[in-house]
N, C-alpha and C positions, 0 to 999 in steps of 0.2 A: 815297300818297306817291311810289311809283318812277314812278307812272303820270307825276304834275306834273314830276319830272326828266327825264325822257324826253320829253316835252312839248317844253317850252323849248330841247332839242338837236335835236328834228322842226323847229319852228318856226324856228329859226337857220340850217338845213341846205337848208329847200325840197323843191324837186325833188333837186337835188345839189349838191356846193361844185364847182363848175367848176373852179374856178383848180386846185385839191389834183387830182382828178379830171384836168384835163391837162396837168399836172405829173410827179405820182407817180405810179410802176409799183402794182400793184395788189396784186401780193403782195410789196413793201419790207417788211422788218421793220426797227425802228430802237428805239432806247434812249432815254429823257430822265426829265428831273426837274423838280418842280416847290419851286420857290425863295423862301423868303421876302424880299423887299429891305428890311424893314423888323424895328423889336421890334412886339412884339404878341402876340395870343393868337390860338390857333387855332382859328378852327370849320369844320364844312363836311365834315373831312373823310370822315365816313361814308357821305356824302351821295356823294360825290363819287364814292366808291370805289365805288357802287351803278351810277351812270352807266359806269366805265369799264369792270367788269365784264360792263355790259349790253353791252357791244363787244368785246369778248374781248379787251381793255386789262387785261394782267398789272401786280399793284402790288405795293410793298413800302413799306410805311407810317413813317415815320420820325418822327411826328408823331401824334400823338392830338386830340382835341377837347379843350380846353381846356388843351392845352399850350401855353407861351411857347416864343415864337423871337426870333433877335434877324438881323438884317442877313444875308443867305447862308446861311441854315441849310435843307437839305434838307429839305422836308416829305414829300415823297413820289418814290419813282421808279417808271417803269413802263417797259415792254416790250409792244411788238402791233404791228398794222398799220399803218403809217404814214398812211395814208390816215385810219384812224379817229380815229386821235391829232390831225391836224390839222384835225379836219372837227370835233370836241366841243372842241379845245381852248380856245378865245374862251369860251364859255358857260360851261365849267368853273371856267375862271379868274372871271369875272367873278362864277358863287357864293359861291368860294372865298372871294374877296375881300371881297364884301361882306359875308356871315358873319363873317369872323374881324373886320372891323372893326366890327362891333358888339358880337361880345364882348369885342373890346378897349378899346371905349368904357365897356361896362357893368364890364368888371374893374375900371378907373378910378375910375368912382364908388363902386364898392362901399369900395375899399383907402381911397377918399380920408375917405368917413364913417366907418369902424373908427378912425379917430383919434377920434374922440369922441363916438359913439353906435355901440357893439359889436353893439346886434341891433334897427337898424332894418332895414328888408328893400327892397332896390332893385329896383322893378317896371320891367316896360313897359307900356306902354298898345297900346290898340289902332290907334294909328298907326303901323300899320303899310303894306306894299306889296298890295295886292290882289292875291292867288294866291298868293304866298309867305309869307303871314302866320304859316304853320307854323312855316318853316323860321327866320323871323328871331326868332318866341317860342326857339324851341331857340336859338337865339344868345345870344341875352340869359340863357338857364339856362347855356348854357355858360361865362362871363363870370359867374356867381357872383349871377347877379338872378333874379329872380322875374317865372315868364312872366305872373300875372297872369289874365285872363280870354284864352284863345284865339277864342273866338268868343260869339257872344251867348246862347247857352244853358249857357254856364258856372256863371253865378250871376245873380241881379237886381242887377241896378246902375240906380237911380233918378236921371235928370239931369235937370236945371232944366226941358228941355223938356219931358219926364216929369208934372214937378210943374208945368209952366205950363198944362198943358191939365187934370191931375186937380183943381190948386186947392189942396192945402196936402201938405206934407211927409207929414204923418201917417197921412192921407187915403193917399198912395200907397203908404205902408205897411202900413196896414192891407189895402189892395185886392192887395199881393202877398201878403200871408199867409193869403188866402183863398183865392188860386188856385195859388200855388205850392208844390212838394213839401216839405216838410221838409228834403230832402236837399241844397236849395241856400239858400247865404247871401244876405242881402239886406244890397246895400251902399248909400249913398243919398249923392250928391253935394249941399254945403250950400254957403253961399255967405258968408253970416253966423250969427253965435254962436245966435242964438234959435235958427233952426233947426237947427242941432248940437244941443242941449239938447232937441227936440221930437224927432229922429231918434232919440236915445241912448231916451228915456223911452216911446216906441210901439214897439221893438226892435229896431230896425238891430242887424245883426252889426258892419259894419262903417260908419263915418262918413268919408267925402272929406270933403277943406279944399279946396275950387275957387279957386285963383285967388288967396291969403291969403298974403300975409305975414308969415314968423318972427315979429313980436311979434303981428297978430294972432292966429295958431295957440298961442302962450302964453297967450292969453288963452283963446282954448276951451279951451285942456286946463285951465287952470286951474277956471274954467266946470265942468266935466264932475267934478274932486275934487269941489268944494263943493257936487255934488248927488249926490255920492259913486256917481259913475256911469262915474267915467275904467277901472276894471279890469274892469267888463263890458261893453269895446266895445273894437275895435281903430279907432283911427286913423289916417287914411291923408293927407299932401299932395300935392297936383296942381299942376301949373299953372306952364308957366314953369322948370323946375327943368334947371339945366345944369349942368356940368362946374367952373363957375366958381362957382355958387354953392350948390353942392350942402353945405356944412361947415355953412352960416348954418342949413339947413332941419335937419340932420340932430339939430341941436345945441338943438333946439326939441322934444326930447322925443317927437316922435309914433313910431308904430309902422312905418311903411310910406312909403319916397319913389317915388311913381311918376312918369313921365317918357318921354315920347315922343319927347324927345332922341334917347336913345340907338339908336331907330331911324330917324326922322328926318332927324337930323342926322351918321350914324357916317358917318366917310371911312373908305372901299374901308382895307384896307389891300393894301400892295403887292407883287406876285408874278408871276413871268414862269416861264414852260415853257421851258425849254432842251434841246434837242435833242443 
């Protein structure tokens, strides 16, 4: 994890930041802070505090991960080398910020479905950014959602193409339960009701709705009672699910909204370093 932070400020930096470099005396020490301009929630910043550190950037933390801020409120201040402060500061800020604006997209959805479904569970998916896919699953935890699978050996998740090449739902189920450990869930993404009802009966832990529409997801759950199979299976929808229409999905009874939105599609939220 410190290794991929330090990464991204090598990779930004090059050889060296010229401009800072012959500008700045080498031993300036200088003060500044880092500013919220916006409301929001906060992620990032342990992360962050790991990088400055790794440059002997003294902080004083004014802010925690998953605390709201609203417009000017000090997230953090720090003290060090001028040269270091200006040479990470670009890349800091741009963690910062993309971080916190994903948990503050996923705060969003969470607060917006507790109006009418108290314990469905707001995932992300695995759209995420290639090489930070850690760091934005920790976002979406910090924002109050569920990271969901981090990488592929999480648990089995069976997707269409899965089952276009084994040949039936069941068939793919069964061929994980032969080779997979016990210790991981099998989840199985379905498309229509039959095969919900064929997942739920060959043992899916869990069942995806791919791509289904609030009444038809009533109909599966409804489906799943009348083969009295809805409370030994978690249900999960996909597909599609945003900010705007996250109440219609939540209000359809399933157990779980997952949603690649909220990585995605989250805007930065917004933050400048002041000196």
């Amino acid at each position: 994890m410190k290794q991929a932070l330090l990464q991204m400020i090598y990779d930004d930096i090059g050889f060296e930041d010229v401009t800072t470099n012959a500008l700045i005396s080498p031993d300036l020490k200088i003060d500044g802070k880092i500013i919220s301009k916006e409301r929001g929630i906060i992620a990032g910043v342990d992360m962050v505090n790991i990088i400055f550190n790794e440059f002997n950037i003294e902080t004083s933390l004014k802010k925690r991960d998953g605390d709201a801020v609203e417009a000017d409120d000090v997230v953090m201040e720090i003290n060090g080398n001028a040269r270091s402060i200006l040479s990470v500061e670009r890349t800091v800020l741009n963690f910062l910020m993309r971080m916190s604006g994903i948990a503050t997209l996923t705060s969003k959805m969470v607060e917006n479905t507790r109006e009418v479904n108290r314990k469905v569970i707001i995932a992300g998916t695995r759209k995420t950014t290639p090489g930070i896919q850690f760091f934005e699953k920790n976002a979406i935890k910090v924002g109050g959602g569920d990271t969901h699978r981090y990488r592929l050996d999480d648990c089995v998740l069976i997707k269409d193409n899965h089952i276009a090449i084994v040949g039936s739902v069941s068939e793919a189920i069964k061929k994980a339960k032969e080779s997979v450990s016990f210790t991981k869930k099998i989840e199985v993404e379905v498309e229509i009701l039959n095969d919900a009802i064929s997942a739920a009966k060959t043992g899916a832990d869990i069942i995806m709705l791919d791509n289904m529409a609030p009444e038809e997801i009533r109909k599966v759950l409804k489906a799943l009672e009348n083969e009295n199979l809805r409370d030994k299976i978690l249900v999960e929808a996909s597909g599609r699910i945003t900010l705007d229409n996250v109440l219609e999905y939540a209000k359809t009874g399933v157990d779980i909204l997952s949603s690649g939105y909220i990585t995605h599609s989250a805007r930065a939220l917004d933050m400048s370093l002041e000196i």
